[in-house]
N, C-alpha and C positions, 0 to 999 in steps of 0.2 A: 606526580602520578607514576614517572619511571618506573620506582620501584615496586612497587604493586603488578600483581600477574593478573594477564587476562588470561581468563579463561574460557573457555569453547567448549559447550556440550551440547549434542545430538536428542532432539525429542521426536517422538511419534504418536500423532494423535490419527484419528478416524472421523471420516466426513459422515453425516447423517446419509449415507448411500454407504457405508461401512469400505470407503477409500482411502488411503494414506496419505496423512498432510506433514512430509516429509520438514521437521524446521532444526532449528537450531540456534540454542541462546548464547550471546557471547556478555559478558560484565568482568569487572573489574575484582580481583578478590583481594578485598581489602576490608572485609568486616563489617560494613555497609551496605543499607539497603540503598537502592539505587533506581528513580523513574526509571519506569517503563517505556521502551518505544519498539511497536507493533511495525515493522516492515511487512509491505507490502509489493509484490512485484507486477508489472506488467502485462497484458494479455499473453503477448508472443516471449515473456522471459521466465528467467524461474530465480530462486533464491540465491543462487552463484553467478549470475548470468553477469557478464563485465561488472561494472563497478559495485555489485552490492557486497561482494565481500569485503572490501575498501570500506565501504560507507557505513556496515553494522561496525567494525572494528572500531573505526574511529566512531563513532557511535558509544561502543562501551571504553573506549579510553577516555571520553571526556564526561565520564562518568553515568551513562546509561546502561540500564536492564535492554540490551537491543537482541528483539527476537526476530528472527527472521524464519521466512516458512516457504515450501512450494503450496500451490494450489491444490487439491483434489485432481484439477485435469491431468494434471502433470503425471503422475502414479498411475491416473488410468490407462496412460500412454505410455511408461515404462512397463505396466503389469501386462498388455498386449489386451485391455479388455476391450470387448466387442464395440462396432463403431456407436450403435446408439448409444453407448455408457457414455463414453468418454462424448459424446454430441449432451448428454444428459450433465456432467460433471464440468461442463465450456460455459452454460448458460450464466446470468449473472445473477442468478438467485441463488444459482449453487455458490459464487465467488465470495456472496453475502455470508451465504450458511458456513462458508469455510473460514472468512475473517472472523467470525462470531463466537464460534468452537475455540479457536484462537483466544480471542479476547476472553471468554470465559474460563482456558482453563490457564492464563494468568491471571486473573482474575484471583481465582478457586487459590494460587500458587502449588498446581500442577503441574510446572514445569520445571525445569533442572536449578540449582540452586534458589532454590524460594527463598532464603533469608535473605539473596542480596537483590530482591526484589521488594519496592515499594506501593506495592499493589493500590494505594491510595493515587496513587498518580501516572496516569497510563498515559500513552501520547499514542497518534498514530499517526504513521507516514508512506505515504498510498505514490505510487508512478502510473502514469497511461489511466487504463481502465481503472484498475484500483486504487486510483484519485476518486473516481466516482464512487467505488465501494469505498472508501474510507469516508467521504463526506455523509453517502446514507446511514453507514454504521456510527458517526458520530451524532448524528440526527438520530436517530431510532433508540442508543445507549447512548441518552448524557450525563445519567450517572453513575453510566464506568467509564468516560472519557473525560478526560482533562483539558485535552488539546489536540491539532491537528492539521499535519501540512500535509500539500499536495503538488506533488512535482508533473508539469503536463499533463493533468490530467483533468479528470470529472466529465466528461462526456456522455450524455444518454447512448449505453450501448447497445447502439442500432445503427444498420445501416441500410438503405433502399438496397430489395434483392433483385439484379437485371431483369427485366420481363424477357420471356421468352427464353430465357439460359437456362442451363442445368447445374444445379441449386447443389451443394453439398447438404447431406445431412444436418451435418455438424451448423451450419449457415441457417440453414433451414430452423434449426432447435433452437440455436439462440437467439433468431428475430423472433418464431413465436413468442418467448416467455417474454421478451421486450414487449411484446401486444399485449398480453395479459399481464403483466403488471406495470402499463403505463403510467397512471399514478403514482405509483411506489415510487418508480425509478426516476421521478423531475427532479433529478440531482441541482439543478439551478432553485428552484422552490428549497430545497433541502439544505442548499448552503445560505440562503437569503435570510433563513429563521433559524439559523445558529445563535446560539447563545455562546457555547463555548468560544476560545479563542483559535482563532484560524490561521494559517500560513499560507498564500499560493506563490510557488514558483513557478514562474514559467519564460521558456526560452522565447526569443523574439522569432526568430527565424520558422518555429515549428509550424505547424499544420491551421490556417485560419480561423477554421470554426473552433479550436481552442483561444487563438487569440482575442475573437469576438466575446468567447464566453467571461474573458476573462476582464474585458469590457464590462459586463454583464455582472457581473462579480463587484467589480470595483462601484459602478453605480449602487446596487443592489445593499450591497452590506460595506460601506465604508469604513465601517469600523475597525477591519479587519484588515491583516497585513499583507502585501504583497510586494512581489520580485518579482522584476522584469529584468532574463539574463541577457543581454548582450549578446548577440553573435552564436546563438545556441541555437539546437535542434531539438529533436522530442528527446531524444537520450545525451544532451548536451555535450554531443559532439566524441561520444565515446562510442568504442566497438567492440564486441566479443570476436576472439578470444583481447581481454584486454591489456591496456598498452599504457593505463596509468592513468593517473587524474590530470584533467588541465583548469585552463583557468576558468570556464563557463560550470564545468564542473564542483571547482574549489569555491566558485562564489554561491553556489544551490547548497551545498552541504554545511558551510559557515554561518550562511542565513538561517537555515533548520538548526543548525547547534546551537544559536544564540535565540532561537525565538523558544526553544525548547528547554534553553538553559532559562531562560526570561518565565517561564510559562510552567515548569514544573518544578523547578527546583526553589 
């Protein structure tokens, strides 16, 4: 694959709120269509944020259509728009509405180099919260998803808000829409009755009620595969501004290459 250029191109699509979903496709140009895989970032990151430019790269070097995107929030808070929007653009119906636009407009192949895209075969790969958005969207679309890892993530996003504190907006908007659409959001029900094929990665070290769920997971659909990393945290042990892959890291990203290479190729 040496030989062969990757290449890197800038897209701009629009959230159903008419906001910018800032992305960017990287593949391999070598004359081939190539799986899909839909990145996904983080509550608190964005499409550059430490390792994901690492990890699309290598991504389309070992032969993936790897697209990566910011959120909607993200652009609402670049564009300076008013506190309710960007409180309006945080929730996780909008995180849905915005992986969905995504997914539809590879899908459609309305994104940069459509011919080295295999639109037959989409993968998606969700961090943190959009671990949870990737397992609904793979629930909800399973016949435009192929496949589907989740690094730390799938958590119902909510959190109990302090009694008696002063609540931010933003806090405020997205436990409502968590209230109103509690059933949607049983991300554990939603990964239970996958049919597609699944990946979870998760670090040992992270945050309990993920390791519980992940428990939870393993009972629930055994079918399905999982990594347990060693010695990792929720962002396996990496920092922004970043400082390079290590080995909790290199072991999450080899598992997703080969269950993806296993699963779409």
């Amino acid at each position: 694959m040496g030989k062969d250029t990757l290449t890197v191109q800038s897209f701009t699509l629009y959230s159903s709120k008419g906001i910018r979903l800032q992305g960017e496709v990287k593949t391999l140009d070598d004359g081939k269509p190539h799986p899909v895989i839909i990145v996904s970032h983080g509550f608190r990151g964005y499409k550059d944020w430490a390792f994901w430019p690492d990890v699309t790269s290598r991504l389309a070097e070992e032969g993936f259509y790897a697209i990566s995107y910011n959120f909607s929030r993200i652009a609402a808070r670049e564009d300076g728009l008013e506190e309710a929007s960007i409180a309006a653009a945080s929730t996780f119906s909008q995180e849905l509405d915005d992986l969905q636009t995504v997914l539809q407009a590879a899908a459609d192949g309305a994104l940069p180099q459509p011919h080295a895209a295999d639109r037959t075969k989409i993968g998606l790969l969700g961090h943190s919260r959009a671990g949870g958005s990737s397992i609904l969207t793979a629930s909800e679309k399973p016949e435009q998803i192929a496949a589907l890892a989740v690094w730390n993530g799938g958590p119902p996003p909510s959190r109990h808000l302090p009694a008696g504190e002063t609540v931010s907006l933003l806090d405020l908007t997205v436990q409502e829409d968590w209230q109103r659409n509690e059933a949607r959001f049983n991300i554990r029900e939603a990964f239970a009755r996958l049919q597609l094929p699944a990946l979870i990665v998760q670090g040992d070290l992270d945050r309990e009620p993920l390791l519980e769920q992940l428990r939870y997971f393993r009972e629930e659909a055994p079918h399905q595969q999982y990594v347990l990393v060693q010695g990792a945290d929720h962002t396996f042990n990496t920092v922004h501004p970043y400082r390079g892959a290590n080995a909790q890291l290199q072991t999450a990203l080899q598992a997703t290459i080969s269950f993806f290479a296993e699963k779409l190729k």
